[in-house]
MIMIKOL-188432 format. One record per residue (C-alpha): residue number from 1; residue in three letters; y, x, z. Coordinates in pm, whole numbers, plus 50000, padded with zeros to 5 digits. Layout:
<recs>
REC  resi  resn      Y      X      Z
REC   NUM   Ala      Y      X      Z
...
</recs>
This chain:
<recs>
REC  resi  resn      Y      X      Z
REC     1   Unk  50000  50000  50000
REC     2   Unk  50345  50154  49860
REC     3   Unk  50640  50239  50108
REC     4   Unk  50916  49899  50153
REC     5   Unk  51202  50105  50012
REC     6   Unk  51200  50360  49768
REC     7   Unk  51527  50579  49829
REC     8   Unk  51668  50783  49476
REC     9   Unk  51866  51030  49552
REC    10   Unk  52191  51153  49411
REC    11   Unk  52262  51545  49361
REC    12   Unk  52544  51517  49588
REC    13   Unk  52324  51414  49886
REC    14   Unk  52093  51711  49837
REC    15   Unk  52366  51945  49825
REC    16   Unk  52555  51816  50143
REC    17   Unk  52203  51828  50342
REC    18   Unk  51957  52038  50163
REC    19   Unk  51688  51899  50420
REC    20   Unk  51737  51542  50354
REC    21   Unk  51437  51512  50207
REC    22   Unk  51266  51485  50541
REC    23   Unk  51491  51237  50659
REC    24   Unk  51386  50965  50522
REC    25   Unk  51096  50882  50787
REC    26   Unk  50821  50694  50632
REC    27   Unk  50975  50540  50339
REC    28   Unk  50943  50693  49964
REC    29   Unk  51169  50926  49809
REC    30   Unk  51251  50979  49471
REC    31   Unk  51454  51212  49251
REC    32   Unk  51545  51164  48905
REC    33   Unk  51463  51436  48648
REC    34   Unk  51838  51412  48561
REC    35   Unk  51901  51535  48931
REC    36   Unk  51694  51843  48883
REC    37   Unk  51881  51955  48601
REC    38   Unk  52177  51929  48721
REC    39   Unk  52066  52124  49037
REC    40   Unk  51954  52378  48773
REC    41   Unk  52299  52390  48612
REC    42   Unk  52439  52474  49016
REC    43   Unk  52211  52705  49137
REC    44   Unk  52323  52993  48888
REC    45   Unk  52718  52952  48967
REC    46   Unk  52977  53162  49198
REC    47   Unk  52951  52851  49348
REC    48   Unk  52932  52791  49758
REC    49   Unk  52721  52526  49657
REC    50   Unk  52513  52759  49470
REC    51   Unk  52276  52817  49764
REC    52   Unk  52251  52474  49897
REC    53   Unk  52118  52425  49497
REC    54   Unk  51843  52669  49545
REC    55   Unk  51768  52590  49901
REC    56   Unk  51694  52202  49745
REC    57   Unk  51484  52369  49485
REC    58   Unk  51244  52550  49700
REC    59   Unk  51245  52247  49934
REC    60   Unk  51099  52073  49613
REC    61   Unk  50891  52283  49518
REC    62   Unk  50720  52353  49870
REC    63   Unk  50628  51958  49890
REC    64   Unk  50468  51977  49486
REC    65   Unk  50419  52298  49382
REC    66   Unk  50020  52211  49483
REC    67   Unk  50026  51861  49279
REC    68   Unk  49902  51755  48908
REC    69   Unk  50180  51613  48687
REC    70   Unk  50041  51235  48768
REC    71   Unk  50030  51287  49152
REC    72   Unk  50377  51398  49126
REC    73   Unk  50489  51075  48919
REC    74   Unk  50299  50890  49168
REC    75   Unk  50456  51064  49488
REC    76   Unk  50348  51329  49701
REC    77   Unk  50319  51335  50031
REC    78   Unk  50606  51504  50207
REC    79   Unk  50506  51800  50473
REC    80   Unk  50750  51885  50706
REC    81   Unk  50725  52278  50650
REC    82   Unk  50519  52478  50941
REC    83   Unk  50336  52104  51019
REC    84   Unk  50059  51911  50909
REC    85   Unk  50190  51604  51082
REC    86   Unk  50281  51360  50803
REC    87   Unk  50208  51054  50995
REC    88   Unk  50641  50928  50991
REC    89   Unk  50705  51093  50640
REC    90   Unk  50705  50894  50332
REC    91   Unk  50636  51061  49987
REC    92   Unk  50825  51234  49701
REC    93   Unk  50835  51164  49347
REC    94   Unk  51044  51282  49008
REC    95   Unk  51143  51011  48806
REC    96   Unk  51144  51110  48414
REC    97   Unk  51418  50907  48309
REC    98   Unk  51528  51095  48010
REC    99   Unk  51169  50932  47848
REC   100   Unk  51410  50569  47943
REC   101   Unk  51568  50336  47629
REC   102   Unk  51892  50176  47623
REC   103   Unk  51824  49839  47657
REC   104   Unk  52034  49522  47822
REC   105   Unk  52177  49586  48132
REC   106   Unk  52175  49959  48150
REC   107   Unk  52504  50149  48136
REC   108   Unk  52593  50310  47804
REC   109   Unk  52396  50669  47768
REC   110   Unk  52702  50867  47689
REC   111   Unk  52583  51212  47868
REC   112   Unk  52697  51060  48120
REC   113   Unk  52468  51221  48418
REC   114   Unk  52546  50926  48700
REC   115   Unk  52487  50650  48423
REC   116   Unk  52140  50806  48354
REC   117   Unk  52065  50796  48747
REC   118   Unk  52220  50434  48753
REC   119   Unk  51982  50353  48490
REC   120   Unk  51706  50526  48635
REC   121   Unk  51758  50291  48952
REC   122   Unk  51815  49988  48752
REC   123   Unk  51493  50043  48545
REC   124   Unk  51307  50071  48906
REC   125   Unk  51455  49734  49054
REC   126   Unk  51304  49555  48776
REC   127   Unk  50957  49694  48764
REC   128   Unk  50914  49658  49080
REC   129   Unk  51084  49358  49227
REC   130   Unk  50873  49378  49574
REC   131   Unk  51013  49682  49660
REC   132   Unk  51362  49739  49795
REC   133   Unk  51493  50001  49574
REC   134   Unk  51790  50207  49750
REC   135   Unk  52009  50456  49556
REC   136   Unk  52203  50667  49778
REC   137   Unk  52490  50864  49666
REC   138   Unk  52850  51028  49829
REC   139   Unk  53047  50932  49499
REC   140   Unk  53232  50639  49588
REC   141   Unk  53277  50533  49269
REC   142   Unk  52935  50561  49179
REC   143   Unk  52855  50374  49442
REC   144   Unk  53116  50106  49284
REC   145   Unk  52973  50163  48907
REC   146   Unk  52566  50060  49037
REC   147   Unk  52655  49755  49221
REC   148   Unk  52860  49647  48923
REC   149   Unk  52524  49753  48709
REC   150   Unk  52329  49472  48931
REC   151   Unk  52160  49725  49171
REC   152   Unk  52102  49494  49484
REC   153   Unk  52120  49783  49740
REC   154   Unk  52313  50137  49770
REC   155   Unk  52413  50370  50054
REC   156   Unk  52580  50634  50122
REC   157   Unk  52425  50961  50305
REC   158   Unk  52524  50895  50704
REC   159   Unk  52244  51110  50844
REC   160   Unk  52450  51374  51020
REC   161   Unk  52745  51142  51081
REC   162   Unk  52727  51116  51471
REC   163   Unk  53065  50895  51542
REC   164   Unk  53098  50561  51327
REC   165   Unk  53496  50579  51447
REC   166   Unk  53745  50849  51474
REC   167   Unk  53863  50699  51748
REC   168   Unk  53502  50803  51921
REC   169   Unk  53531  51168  51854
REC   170   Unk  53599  51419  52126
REC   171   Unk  53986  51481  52168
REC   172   Unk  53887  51769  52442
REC   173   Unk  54160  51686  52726
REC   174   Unk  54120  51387  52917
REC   175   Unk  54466  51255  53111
REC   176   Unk  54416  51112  53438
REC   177   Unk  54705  50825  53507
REC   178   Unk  54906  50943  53858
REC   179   Unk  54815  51203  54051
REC   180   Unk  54435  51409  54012
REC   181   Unk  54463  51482  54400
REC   182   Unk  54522  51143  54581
REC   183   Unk  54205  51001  54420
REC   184   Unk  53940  51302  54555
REC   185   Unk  53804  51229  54878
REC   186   Unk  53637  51525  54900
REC   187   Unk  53669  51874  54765
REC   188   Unk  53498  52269  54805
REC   189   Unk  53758  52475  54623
REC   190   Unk  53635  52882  54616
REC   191   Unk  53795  53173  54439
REC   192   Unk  53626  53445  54189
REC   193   Unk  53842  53726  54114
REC   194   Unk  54157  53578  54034
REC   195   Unk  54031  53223  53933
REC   196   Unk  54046  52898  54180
REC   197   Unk  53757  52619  54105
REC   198   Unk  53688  52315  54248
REC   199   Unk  53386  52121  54344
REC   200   Unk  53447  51727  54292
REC   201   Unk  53245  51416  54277
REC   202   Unk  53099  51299  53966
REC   203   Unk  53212  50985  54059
REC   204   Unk  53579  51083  53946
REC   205   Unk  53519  51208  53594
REC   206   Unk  53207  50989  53497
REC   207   Unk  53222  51099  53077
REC   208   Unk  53368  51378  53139
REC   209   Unk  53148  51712  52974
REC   210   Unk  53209  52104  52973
REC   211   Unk  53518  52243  52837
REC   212   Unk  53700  51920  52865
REC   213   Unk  54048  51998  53005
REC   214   Unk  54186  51803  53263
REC   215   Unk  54560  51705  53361
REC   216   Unk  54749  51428  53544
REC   217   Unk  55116  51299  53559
REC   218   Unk  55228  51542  53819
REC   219   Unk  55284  51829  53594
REC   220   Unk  55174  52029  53822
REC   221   Unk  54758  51973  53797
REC   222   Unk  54583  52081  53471
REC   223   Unk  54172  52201  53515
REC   224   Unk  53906  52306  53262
REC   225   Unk  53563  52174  53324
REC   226   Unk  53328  52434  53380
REC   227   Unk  52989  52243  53427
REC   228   Unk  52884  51877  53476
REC   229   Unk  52543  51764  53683
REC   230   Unk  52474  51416  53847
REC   231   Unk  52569  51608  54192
REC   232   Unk  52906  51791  54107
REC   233   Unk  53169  51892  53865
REC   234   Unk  53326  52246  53866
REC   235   Unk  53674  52267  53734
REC   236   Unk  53825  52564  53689
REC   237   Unk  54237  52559  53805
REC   238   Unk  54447  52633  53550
REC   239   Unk  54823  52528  53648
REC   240   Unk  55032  52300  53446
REC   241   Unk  55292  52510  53479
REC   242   Unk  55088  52868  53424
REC   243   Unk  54920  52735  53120
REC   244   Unk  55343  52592  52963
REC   245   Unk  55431  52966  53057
REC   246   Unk  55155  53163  52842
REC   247   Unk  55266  53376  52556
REC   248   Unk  55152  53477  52282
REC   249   Unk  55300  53736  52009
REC   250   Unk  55635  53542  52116
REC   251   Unk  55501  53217  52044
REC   252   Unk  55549  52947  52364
REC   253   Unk  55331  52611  52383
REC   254   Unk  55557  52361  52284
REC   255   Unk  55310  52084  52508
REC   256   Unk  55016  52099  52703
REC   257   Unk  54792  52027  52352
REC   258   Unk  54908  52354  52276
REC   259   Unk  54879  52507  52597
REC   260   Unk  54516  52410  52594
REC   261   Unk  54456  52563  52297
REC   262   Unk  54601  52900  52367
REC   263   Unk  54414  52934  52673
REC   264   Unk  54098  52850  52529
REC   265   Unk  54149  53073  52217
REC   266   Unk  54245  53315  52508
REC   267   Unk  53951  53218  52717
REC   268   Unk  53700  53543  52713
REC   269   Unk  53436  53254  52839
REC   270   Unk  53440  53050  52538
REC   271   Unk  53294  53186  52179
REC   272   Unk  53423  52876  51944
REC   273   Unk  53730  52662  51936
REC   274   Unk  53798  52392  51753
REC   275   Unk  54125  52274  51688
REC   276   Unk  54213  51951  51459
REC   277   Unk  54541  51800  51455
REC   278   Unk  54818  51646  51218
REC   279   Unk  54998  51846  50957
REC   280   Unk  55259  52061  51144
REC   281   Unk  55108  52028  51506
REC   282   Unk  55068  52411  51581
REC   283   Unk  54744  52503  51425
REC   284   Unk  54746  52776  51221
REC   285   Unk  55090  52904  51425
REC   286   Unk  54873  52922  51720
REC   287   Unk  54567  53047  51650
REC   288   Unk  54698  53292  51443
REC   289   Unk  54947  53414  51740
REC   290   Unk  54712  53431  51971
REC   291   Unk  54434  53650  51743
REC   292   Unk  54777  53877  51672
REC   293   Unk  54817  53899  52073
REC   294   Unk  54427  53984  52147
REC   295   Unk  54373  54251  51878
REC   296   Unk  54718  54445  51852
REC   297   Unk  54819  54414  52252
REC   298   Unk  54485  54381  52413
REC   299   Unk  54240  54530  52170
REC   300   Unk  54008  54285  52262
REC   301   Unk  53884  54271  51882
REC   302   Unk  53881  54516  51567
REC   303   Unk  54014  54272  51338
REC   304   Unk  54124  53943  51191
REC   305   Unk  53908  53757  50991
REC   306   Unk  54072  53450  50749
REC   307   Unk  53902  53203  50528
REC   308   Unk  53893  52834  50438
REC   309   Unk  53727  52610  50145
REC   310   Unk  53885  52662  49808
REC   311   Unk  53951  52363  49614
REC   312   Unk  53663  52294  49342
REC   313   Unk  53872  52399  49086
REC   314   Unk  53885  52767  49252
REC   315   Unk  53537  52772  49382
REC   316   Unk  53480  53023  49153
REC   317   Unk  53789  53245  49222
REC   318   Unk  53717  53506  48937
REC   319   Unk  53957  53375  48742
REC   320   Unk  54255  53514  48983
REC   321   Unk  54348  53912  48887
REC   322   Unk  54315  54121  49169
REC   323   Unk  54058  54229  49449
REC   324   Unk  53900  53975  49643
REC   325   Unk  54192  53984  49922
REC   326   Unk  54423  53945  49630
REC   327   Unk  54230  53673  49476
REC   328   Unk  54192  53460  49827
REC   329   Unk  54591  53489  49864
REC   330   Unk  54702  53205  49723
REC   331   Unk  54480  52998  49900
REC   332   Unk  54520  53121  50239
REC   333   Unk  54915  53096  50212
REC   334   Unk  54968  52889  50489
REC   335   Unk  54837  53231  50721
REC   336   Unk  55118  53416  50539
REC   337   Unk  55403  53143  50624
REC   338   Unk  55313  53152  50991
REC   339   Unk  55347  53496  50974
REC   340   Unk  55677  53465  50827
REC   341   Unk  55772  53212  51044
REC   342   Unk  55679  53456  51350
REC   343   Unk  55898  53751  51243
REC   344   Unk  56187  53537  51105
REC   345   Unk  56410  53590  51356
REC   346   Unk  56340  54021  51322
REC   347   Unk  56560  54291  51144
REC   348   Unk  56278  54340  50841
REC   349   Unk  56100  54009  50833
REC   350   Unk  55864  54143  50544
REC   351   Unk  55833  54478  50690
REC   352   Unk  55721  54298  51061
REC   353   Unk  55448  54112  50846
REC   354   Unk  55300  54408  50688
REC   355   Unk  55295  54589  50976
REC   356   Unk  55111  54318  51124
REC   357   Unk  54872  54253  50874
REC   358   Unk  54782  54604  50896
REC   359   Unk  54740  54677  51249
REC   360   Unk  54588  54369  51312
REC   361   Unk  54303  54464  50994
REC   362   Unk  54375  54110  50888
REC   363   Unk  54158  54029  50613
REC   364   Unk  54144  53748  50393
REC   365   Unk  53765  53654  50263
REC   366   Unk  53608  53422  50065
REC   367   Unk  53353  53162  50190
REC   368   Unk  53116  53240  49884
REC   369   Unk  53064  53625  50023
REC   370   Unk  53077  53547  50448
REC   371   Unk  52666  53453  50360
REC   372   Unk  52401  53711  50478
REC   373   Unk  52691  53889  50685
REC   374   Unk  52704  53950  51086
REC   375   Unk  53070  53952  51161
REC   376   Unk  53105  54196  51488
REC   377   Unk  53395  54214  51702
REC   378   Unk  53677  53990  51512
REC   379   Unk  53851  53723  51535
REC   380   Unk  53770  53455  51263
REC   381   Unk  53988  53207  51135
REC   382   Unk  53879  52918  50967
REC   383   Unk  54125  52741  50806
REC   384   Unk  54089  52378  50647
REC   385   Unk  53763  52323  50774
REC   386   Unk  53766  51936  50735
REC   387   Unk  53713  52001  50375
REC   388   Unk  53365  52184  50442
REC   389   Unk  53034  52039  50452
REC   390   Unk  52770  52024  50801
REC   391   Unk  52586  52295  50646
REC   392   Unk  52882  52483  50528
REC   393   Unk  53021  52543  50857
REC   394   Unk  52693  52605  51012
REC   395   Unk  52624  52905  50760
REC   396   Unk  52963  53048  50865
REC   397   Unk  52951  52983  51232
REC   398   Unk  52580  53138  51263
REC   399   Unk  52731  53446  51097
REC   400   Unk  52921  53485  51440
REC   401   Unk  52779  53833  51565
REC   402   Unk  52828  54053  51892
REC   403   Unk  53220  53999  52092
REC   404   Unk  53303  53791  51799
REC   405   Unk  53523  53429  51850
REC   406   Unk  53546  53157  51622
REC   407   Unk  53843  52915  51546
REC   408   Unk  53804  52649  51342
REC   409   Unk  54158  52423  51200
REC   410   Unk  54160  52129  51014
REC   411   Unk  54328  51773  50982
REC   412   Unk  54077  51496  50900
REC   413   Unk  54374  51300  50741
REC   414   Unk  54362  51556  50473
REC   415   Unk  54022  51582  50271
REC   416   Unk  53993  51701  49951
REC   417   Unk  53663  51663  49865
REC   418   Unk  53525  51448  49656
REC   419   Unk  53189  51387  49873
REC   420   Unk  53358  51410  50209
REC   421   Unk  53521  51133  50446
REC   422   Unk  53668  51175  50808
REC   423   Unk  53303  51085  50988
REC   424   Unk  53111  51300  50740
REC   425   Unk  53341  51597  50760
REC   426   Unk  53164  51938  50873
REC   427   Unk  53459  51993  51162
REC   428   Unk  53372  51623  51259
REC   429   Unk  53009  51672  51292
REC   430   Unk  53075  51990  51466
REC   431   Unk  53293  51860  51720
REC   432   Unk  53061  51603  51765
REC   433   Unk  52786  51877  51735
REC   434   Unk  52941  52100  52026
REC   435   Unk  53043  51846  52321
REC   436   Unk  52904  52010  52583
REC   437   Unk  52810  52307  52461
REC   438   Unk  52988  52531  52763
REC   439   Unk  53103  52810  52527
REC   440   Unk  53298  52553  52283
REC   441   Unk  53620  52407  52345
REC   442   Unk  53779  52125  52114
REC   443   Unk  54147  51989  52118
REC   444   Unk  54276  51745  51947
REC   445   Unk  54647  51875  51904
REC   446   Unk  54924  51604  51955
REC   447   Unk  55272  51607  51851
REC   448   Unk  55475  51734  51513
REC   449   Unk  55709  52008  51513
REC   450   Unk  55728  52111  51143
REC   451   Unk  56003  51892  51108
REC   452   Unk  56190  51524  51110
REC   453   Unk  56045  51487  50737
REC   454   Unk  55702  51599  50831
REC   455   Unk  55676  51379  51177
REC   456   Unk  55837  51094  50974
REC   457   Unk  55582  51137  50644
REC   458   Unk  55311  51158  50911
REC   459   Unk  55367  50828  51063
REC   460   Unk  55486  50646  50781
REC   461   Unk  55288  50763  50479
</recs>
């Protein structure tokens, strides 16, 4: 007896989770021979999708390379690799759709790639019309172009979306109305070095999880949670005040979103920070102050360490003269107006910038060469991360080698990719991904100071 649904899958879904395959439980899978050849097509480019191609490919072939042309029509069973357990997994087929005629009903075969996959799930409704037959593709307007077709049923890919509202993710501070102090009953405050923490009820902060930051309406209280059980909470004291003073490379928290962030950028304690925040919140200006202050005046780290997700059209930056500093540039000017911004106010502006470039080893690198490396000792910036896939920001964040701290930036108002929403954004799922992880700290960033324009373009755009 066949599977209830029989899911085909777009190449977009394969490339934004190369193991979606196995996600699919007991139900059938199939993939278009269309599909396949455009995987070919992307496995050979300068692409960064290039490897998610190629890691889809050998995910194929590891579930048929064993089966005869007819099994594999028919569906083979998937294997979850390094198990024999197939008892939840349904089975995997290629469609050969190319061998499909025009005929009423089908979209016009114009080369047209998604009308041949449209087709191909069209053809399948009506030769089988027990069987719920699910196309599942990012492209929103592919999505639009099947149910106008007559396919009864298609779905996006929402596996690794973990939040079904915005409003659900993790901001990372957590305001407590009046003042922290009246409402504790009891306390065991003890010092470590030069730090103050505090032993509270669980009772007071009941969703509360490591690395959330903690302030009232006293201005005066402001705490880091160190670690949550059902008996305690430890938060570590920070000072409202102390944390408005920090500096960094001149650069003063505006509020207390910024303030968090500096200290835990600063925080020795915590390997990955992720900020996300409107356009013109403090950012970039931030982050990139306080990796200036830790490598030139502390020497905590050998270098800087900037990249971000090229637009499509300059995934393949070859195209741009220069060395591959040169070529990443343009895209990574936003680093190179903070820096500006910074030394504005100095006798040699440019002169202040190159100096810091250069003592700082700032270095500007593409996303398509960070794979296969183990960045030691630096500070890495990663700049417009909304626009990067789950598995894109995992490759670069499992790159993170000895004394090395990640930063992550990015405004989920402003995707540019073409597959991507707010909930199925990389930076979402890792925010999501990293709540309570006690060497990850998110803020949500509050407030813009670009300008009047911006704040007013921002709220009424």
């Amino acid at each position: 007896m066949s599977a209830d649904k029989l899911y085909i899958l777009d190449t977009n879904v394969l490339l934004h989770d190369p193991n979606c395959l196995y996600e699919f439980k007991e139900q059938d899978v199939a993939i278009p021979m269309t599909v396949l050849e455009e995987l070919d097509s992307i496995k050979d480019r300068k692409q960064s999708v290039a490897q998610e191609a190629r890691h889809v490919i050998r995910a194929i072939d590891n579930i048929l390379s064993a089966a005869t042309p007819s099994q594999i029509l028919k569906g083979v069973q998937i294997k979850v690799p390094g198990t024999e357990d197939t008892t939840r997994l349904g089975k995997l087929s290629i469609f050969p759709d190319h061998e499909l005629t025009t005929r009423q009903g089908f979209l016009p075969d114009n080369k047209n790639n998604d009308n041949h996959i449209i087709n191909c799930a069209l053809h399948l409704q009506g030769s089988d019309p027990h069987r719920e037959i699910i196309l599942v593709t990012k492209d929103i307007n592919m999505r639009l172009k099947a149910m106008g077709a007559g396919l009864q049923k298609v779905e996006d890919y929402r596996k690794d979306q973990l939040v079904s509202d915005l409003e659900l993710l993790p901001s990372g501070h957590f305001h407590i109305e009046g003042n922290f102090w009246e409402k504790v009953d009891k306390v065991k405050s003890y010092q470590e070095g030069a730090a103050t923490y505090h032993k509270v009820s669980p009772d007071l902060l009941p969703d509360t999880y490591p690395c959330q930051y903690i302030y009232d309406d006293s201005k005066d209280f402001a705490a880091r949670v160190v670690s949550v059980n059902h008996e305690e909470i430890i938060l570590k004291d920070l000072g409202y005040e102390k944390l408005m003073q920090q500096e960094c490379w001149g650069i003063h928290p505006i509020n207390i979103y910024q303030a968090f962030a500096m200290q835990s950028i600063q925080d020795p304690d915590i390997d990955l920070c992720l900020l996300n925040g409107a356009a013109g919140s403090g950012k970039t200006l931030i982050a990139l102050a306080c990796a200036l202050e830790m490598v030139i005046e502390e020497g905590r780290f050998n270098k800087i360490i900037v990249t971000r997700s090229t637009p499509p059209v300059a995934e393949d930056i070859g195209f741009l003269p220069g060395t591959e500093e040169e070529k990443m540039t343009p895209w990574l000017s936003s680093i190179l107006d903070n820096l500006e911004a910074m030394h504005e106010g100095d006798e040699r502006p440019q002169s202040s910038v190159k100096y810091a470039i250069e003592k700082a080893n700032i270095q500007f690198k593409s996303l398509n060469f960070i794979r296969g490396r183990s960045i030691q000792n630096a500070v890495v910036l990663i700049d417009e991360a909304q626009n990067l896939t789950p598995q894109q920001l995992k490759t670069i964040l499992t790159r993170c080698g000895k004394d090395s701290k990640m930063i992550c930036l990015g405004n989920l108002a402003q995707i540019d990719s073409n597959y991507l929403t707010a909930l199925t954004s990389g930076l979402t799922y890792v925010v999501e991904r990293f709540k309570g992880f006690e060497g990850s700290a998110t803020v949500h960033l509050e407030g813009i100071f670009r300008s009047r324009l911006a704040e007013y373009a921002e709220e009424h755009l």
